[in-house]
DRENVEX-978029 format. One record per residue (C-alpha): x, y, z. Coordinates in steps of 0.25 Angstrom, whole numbers. Example, Ala and Ser with C-alpha at 12.3 -4.5 7.8 and 13.67 -1.06 7.14 Angstrom:
2
     c1     c2     c3
     49    -18     31
     55     -4     29
//
This chain:
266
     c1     c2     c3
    -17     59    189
    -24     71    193
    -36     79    189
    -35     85    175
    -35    101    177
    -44    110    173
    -35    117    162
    -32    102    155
    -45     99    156
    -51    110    150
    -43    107    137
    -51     96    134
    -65     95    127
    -74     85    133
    -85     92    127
    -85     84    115
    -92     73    121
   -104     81    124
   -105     87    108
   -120     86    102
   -123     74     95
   -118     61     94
   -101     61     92
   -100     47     97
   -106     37     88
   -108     42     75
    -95     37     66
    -89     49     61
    -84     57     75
    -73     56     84
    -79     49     95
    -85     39     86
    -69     35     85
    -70     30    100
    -79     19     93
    -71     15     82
    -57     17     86
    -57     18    101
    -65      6    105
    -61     -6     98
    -48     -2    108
    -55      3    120
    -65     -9    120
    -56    -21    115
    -48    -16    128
    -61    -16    137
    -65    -30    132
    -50    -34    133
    -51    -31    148
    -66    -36    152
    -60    -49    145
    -46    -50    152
    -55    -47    164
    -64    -60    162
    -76    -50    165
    -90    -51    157
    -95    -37    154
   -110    -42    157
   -116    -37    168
   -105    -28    173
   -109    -13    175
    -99     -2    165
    -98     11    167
    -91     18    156
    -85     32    160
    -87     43    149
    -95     34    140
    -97     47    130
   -106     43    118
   -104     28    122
    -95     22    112
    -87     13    122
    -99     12    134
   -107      4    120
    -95     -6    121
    -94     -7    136
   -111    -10    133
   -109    -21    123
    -99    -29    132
   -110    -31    141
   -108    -21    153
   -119    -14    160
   -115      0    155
   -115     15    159
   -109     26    153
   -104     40    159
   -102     52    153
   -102     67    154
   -105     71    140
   -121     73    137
   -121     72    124
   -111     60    125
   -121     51    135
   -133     55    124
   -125     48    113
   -122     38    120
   -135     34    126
   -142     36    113
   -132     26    105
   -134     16    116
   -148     16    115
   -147     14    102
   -138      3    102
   -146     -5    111
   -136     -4    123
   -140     -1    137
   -131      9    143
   -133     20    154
   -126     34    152
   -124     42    161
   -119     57    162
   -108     60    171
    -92     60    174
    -81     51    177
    -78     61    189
    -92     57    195
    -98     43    190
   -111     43    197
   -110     30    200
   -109     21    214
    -98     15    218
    -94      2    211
   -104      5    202
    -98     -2    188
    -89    -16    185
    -82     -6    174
    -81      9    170
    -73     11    158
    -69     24    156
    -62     25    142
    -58     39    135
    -62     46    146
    -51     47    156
    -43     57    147
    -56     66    148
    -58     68    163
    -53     78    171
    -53     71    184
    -47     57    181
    -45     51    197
    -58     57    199
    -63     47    186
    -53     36    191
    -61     37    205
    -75     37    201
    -72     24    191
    -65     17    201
    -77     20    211
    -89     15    202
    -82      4    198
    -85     -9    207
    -72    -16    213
    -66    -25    203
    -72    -15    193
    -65    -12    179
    -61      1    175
    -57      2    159
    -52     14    153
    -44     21    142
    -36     35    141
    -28     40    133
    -13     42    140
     -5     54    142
      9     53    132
     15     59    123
     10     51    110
     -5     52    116
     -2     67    116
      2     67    101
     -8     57     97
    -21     60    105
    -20     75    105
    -12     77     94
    -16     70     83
    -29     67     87
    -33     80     92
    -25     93     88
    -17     87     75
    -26     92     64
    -22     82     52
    -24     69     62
    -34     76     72
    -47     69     74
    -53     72     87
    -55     87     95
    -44     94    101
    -44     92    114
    -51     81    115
    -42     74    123
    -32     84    132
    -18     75    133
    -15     80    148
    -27     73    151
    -23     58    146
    -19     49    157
     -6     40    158
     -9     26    160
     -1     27    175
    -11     39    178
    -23     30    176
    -16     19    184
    -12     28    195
    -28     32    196
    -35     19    194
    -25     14    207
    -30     24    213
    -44     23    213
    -44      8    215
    -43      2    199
    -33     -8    198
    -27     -4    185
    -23    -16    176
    -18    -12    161
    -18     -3    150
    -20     -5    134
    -15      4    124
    -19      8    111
    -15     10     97
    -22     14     84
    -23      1     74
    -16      7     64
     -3     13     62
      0     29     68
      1     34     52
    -11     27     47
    -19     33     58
    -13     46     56
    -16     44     42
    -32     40     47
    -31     55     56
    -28     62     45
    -39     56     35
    -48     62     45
    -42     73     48
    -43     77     32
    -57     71     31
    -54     60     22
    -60     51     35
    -69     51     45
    -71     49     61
    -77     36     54
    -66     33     43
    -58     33     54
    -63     26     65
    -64     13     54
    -50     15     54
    -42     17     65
    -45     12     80
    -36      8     91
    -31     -4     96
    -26    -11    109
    -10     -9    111
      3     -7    122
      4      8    117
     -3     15    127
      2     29    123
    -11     37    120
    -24     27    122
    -22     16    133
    -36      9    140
    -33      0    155
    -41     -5    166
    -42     -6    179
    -51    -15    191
    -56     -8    203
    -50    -14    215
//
């Protein structure tokens, strides 16, 4: 997989993650959703693997790669890692290392790109990289700069959303330009820009990670019921909050739009 061009890229508003205020933690907005029903599945998988690895969190040095108001690098910090978050967006590294002072959690954030980690070579025993590869122009440039600061038998877990014909109806679609299921801004995600899971394969060999598997997705109730959920929201009858106590994802084999893997630095 190549560079994303400039014309894709343009099409895509990353600028959201730089907005005034908190937009993370605060239960009625969108991003709180990665909370509520993104992480029970994103961090269930991450435990799944540190477990099927037989490796104790404690200790070990995590670097999470755009950590953006810290809703997942919070988790990674309660499993016991030594923790650093990376970020681009100002305003995003303010909220987060507001609420993790306030949470009592010691965690370093830092402002900078997953095209440039400032880091030294085998610098961390995992990066974790999760709804952020679909973002980045320059993914091998991302995929080199993981693989370089982690440390040999290092572990690199991550999720993306992959490029098909469902996630093109589902994540653009329905969650972005549909009016009566729309939650989230237009282009908040650009579809040229998802990645097929032999596209991250391909990479990770690439640039040393020994890829080992990928987990799939699927929301825990049936696709009318969530549709019906969208639309409550869409008509104002629910909030970002009624929502999220409802719907959330959970592990499965379909790998069609949301899929999370891992790989070991050789």
């Amino acid at each position: 997989m190549e560079k994303i061009s400039t014309e894709v890229y343009k099409k895509i508003d990353n600028d959201l993650y730089n907005a005034d205020g908190d937009i993370w933690w605060k239960p009625d907005t969108i991003l709180h959703l990665l909370k509520t029903s993104v992480n029970p599945w994103r961090v269930g998988c991450a435990k799944d693997i540190i477990k099927k690895l037989a490796i104790d969190p404690k200790g070990k040095t995590a670097l999470e790669v755009g950590s953006g108001g810290g809703i997942l690098t919070e988790e990674i910090a309660k499993m016991g890692f030594i923790t650093t978050g990376i970020d681009p967006a100002d305003q995003s590294i303010i909220t987060a290392s507001n609420h993790a002072r306030a949470s009592g959690l010691n965690i370093k954030y830092e402002k900078g790109t997953g095209e440039n980690l400032p880091y030294a070579n085998g610098s961390f025993d995992f990066v974790f990289c999760c709804d952020v590869l679909e973002h980045v122009q320059d993914l091998p440039k991302v995929i080199s700069e993981i693989s370089r600061v982690l440390k040999p038998g290092g572990v690199f877990i991550y999720d993306t959303l992959n490029r098909t014909f469902i996630s093109k109806v589902v994540a653009i679609k329905i969650w972005q330009e549909w009016k009566r299921w729309a939650f989230m801004p237009p282009n908040l995600h650009v579809w040229e820009m998802f990645i097929k899971p032999g596209e991250i394969k391909e990479l990770l060999q690439k640039n040393g990670l020994d890829w080992k598997e990928h987990t799939g997705s699927s929301p825990n109730v049936s696709i009318p019921k969530m549709l019906g959920f969208l639309r409550k929201r869409a008509k104002g009858e629910w909030t970002y909050a009624d929502l999220g106590q409802n719907f959330w994802l959970v592990k499965s084999n379909d790998m069609n739009i949301l899929y999370a893997g891992f790989a070991i630095k050789k």
